[in-house]
C-alpha positions in Angstrom: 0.0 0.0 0.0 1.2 3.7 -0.7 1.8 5.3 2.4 0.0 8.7 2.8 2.2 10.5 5.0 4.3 12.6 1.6 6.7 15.0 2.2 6.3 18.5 1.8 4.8 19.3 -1.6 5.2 22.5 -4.0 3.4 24.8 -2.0 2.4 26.9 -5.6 0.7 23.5 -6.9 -2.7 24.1 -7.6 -5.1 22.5 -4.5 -1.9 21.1 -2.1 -1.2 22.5 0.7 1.8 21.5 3.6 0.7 18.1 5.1 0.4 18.0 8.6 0.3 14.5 9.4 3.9 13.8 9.8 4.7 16.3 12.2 2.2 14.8 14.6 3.0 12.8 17.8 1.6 9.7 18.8 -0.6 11.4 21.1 -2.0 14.7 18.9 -2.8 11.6 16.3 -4.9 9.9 19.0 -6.5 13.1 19.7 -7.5 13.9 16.2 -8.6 10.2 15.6 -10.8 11.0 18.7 -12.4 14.2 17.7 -15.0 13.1 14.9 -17.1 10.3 14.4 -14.8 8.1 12.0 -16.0 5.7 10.4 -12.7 4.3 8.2 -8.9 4.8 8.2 -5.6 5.2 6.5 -2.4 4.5 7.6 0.6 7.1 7.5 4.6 6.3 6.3 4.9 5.6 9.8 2.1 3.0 9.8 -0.2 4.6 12.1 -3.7 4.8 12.1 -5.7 8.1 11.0 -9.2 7.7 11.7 -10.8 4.7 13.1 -12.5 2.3 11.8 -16.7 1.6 12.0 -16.7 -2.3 13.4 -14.5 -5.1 13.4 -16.1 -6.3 10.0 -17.2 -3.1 8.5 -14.0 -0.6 7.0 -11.7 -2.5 9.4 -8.8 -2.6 7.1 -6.7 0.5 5.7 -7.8 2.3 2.8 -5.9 3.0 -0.3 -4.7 6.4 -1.7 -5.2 6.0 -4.6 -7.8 3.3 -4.7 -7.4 1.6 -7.8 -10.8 2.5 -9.3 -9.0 5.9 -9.2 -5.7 4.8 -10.3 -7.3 3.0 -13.5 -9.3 6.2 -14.3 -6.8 8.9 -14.2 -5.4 6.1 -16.7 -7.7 6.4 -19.0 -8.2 9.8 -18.5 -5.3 12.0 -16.9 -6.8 13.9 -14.8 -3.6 16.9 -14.5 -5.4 19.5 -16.5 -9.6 18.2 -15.4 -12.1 19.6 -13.2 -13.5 17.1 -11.1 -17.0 16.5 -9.4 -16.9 13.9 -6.5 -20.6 13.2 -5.4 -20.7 11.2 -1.7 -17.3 11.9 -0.4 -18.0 10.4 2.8 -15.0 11.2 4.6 -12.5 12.0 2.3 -10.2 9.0 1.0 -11.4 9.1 -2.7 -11.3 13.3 -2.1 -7.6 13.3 -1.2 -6.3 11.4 -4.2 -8.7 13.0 -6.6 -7.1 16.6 -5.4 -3.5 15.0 -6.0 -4.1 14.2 -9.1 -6.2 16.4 -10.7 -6.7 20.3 -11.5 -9.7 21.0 -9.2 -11.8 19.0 -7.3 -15.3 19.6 -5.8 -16.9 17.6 -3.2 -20.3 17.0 -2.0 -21.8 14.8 0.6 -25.7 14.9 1.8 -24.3 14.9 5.7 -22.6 17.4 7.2 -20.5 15.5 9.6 -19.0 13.7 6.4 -18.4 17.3 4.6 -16.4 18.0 8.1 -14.8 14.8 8.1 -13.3 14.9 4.7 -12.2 18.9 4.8 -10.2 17.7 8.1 -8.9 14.7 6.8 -7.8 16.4 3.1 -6.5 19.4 5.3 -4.2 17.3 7.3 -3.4 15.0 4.4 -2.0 18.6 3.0 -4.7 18.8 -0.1 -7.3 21.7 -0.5 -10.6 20.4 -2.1 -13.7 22.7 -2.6 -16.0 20.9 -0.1 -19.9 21.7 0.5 -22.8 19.6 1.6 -25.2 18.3 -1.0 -28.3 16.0 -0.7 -28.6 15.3 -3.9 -32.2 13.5 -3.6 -33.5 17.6 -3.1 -32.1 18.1 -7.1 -29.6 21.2 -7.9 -28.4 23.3 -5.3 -29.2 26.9 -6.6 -26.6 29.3 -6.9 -24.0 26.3 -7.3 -22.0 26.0 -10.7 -21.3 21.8 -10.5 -19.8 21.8 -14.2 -16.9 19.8 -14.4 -15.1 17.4 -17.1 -15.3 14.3 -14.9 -17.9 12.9 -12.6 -16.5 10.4 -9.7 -19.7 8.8 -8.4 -18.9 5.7 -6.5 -21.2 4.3 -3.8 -24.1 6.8 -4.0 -26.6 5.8 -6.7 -27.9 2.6 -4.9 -28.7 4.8 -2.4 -31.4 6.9 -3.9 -35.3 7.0 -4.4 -35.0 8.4 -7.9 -32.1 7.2 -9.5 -32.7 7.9 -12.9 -34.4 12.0 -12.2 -30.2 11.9 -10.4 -28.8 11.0 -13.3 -30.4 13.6 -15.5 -30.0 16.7 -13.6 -26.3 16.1 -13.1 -25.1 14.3 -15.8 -25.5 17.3 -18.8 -23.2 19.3 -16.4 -20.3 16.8 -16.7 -18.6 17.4 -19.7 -16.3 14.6 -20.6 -16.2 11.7 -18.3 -18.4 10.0 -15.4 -16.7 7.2 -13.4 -19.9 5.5 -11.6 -19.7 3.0 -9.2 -23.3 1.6 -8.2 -25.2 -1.8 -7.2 -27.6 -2.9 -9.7 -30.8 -5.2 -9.8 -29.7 -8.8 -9.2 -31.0 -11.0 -12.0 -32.7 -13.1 -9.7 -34.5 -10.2 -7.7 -38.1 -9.9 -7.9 -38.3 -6.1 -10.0 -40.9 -3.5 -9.8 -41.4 -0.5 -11.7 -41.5 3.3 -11.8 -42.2 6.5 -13.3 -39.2 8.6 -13.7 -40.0 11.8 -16.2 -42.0 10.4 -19.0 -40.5 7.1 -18.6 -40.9 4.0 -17.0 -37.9 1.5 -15.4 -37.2 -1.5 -13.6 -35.9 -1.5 -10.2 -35.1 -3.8 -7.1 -36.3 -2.5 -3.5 -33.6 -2.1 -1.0 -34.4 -0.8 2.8 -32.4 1.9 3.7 -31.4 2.9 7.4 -32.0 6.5 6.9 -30.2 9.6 7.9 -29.1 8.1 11.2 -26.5 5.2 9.5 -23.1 6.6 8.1 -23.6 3.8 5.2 -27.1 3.9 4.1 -29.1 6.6 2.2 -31.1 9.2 3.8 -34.8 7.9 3.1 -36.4 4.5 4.0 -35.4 2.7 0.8 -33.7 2.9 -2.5 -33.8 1.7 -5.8 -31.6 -0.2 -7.5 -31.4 -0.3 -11.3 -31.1 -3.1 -13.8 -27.5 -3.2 -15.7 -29.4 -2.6 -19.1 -31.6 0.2 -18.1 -28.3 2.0 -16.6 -26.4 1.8 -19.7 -28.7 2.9 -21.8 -29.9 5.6 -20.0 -26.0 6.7 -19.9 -26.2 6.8 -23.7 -29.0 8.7 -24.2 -27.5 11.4 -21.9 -24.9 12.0 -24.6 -21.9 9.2 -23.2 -21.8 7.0 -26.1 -18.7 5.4 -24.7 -19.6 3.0 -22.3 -17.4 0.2 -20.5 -18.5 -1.4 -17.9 -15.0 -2.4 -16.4 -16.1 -4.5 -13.4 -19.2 -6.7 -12.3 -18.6 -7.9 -8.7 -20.6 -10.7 -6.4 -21.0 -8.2 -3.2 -22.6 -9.4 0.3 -25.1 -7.1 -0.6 -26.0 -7.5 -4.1 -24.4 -7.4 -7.7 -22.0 -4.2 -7.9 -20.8 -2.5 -11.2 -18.0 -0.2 -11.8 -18.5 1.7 -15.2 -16.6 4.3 -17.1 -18.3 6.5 -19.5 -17.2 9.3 -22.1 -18.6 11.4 -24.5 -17.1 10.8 -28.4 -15.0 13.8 -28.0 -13.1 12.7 -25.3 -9.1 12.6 -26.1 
């Protein structure tokens, strides 16, 4: 694992700042891991914890920076000279890299501790996102410019009443490139339907803890989309370029990991 602990960076480098986790002690660490609400962790050059983790099961292993969903799209798509969008940055890991690797990053989250949690986190990892809080199940924030060239949306969609409506406020502002991680309907799932705009799609129930549980959405349920439906939908939104790079067997469902371009993309 890359250690997260850098050395000072170029302080005139857009969005980095001077890192303050290695000139912590022991004991200042355990004080900052015991002012917020953690809910995962990263560990430093030195190998210490920063942040906590939410159970013995749940986040109880160090994170990566960069994850590799990250990794493989600034691959794809160098991110140096992009604008990036992170919707649901929970506490900050994917925020971090994103900020070291691209030209500007905004983040949103729909709860305010996690908006807190990742401007402390990036700030002591020595990066400077643009962080505000976002439900994103209320549509558009007004007054807010969320343009960008790429869209990282991983682990949010699945959580959402109205999926698709999401998808079509959000997705004209995105220029070039959306990297969306989501759940999806399992095949064998008993599917219901729904009314989105002028348009009708399958979906699979899920229960949702509410605003309450750092991992669930903030109603009583969500709805998860079939594979297809997704897809599609993606392409009539204008991203004719559509890989879906990973399908993964989850403990709670079928998971997909796509990456999606418009044809102008370089």
């Amino acid at each position: 694992m890359d250690s997260v602990g850098p050395s000072a960076p170029d302080c005139e480098e857009p969005g980095r700042g001077f890192p303050i986790l290695g000139l912590l002690t022991d004991d200042e660490l355990q004080r900052l891991n015991n002012l917020l609400p953690w809910s995962c962790f990263v560990l430093d050059a030195q190998g210490r914890t920063f942040g906590k983790s939410w159970s013995a099961t749940k986040r109880s292993v160090p994170q990566e920076i960069p994850d590799h969903r990250i990794v493989e799209l600034d691959r794809r798509f160098p991110l140096r000279e992009r604008d990036v969008l992170e919707i649901g940055c929970f506490e900050g890991i994917h925020t971090a890299a994103l900020t070291r690797l691209a030209h500007r990053v905004m983040a949103a989250d729909s709860r305010i501790e996690n908006v807190i949690k990742t401007i402390v986190r990036c700030a002591i990892l020595g990066e400077r996102p643009v962080v505000f809080p976002w439900n994103v199940e209320d549509g558009l924030l007004h007054g807010v410019n969320i343009s960008c060239d790429v869209l990282h949306h991983v682990g949010v969609l699945y959580h959402l009443v109205d999926p698709i409506r999401h998808l079509r406020e959000v997705l004209p502002h995105v220029r070039q490139v959306v990297m969306l991680d989501t759940h999806v309907a399992s095949t064998e799932a008993k599917l219901d339907s729904f009314v989105s705009g002028s348009e009708r799609f399958r979906y699979q129930r899920y229960k949702e803890g509410g605003r309450e549980e750092p991992f669930a959405g903030m109603a009583d349920h969500a709805k998860w989309l079939v594979e297809e439906d997704l897809v599609r939908l993606l392409r009539e939104i204008g991203f004719v370029m559509v890989d879906v790079a990973e399908r993964r067997a989850e403990r709670n469902g079928p998971r997909v990991l796509i990456y999606a371009a418009r044809a102008e993309v370089q």
